[in-house]
C-alpha positions, 0 to 999 in steps of 0.5 A, a space after each residue: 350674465 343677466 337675461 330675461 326668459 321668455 316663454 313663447 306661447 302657440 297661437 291656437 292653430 286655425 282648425 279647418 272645417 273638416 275638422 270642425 265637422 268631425 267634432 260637432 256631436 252625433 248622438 247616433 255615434 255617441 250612443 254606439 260608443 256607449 253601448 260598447 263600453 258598457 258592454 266592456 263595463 258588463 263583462 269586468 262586473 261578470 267575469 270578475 276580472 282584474 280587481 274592483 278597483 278595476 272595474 270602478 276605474 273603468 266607470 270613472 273612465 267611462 264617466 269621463 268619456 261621457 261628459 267630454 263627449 259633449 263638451 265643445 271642441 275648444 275645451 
């Protein structure tokens, strides 16, 4: 049997304005959620808990939050 593969790739769906909307960056809504993870950070460095590679993980994660936050939507 010969057959050729074919894989089909999605169109992008068309995104509604709402949407649009919610993803535009709030600074105001951006540093509400930074003060509470690094709130979250504080208490891991505190209280010891977990171990360090927890809480360097946690700032990695807390670093990547921060640069995708601002990256545009499509991305």
């Amino acid at each position: 049997m010969s057959g050729t593969l074919r894989a089909a790739i999605p169109s992008a769906a068309p995104v509604l304005e709402s949407q649009l909307e919610r993803s535009r960056p709030d600074l105001r809504r951006f540093a509400v959620l930074v003060v509470q993870l690094a709130l979250l950070l504080l208490a891991f460095d505190l209280y010891g808990l977990e171990s360090r590679g927890f809480f360097t993980l946690g700032c990695l994660i807390f670093g990547g939050f921060a640069v995708s936050y601002w990256l545009p939507f499509r991305f």
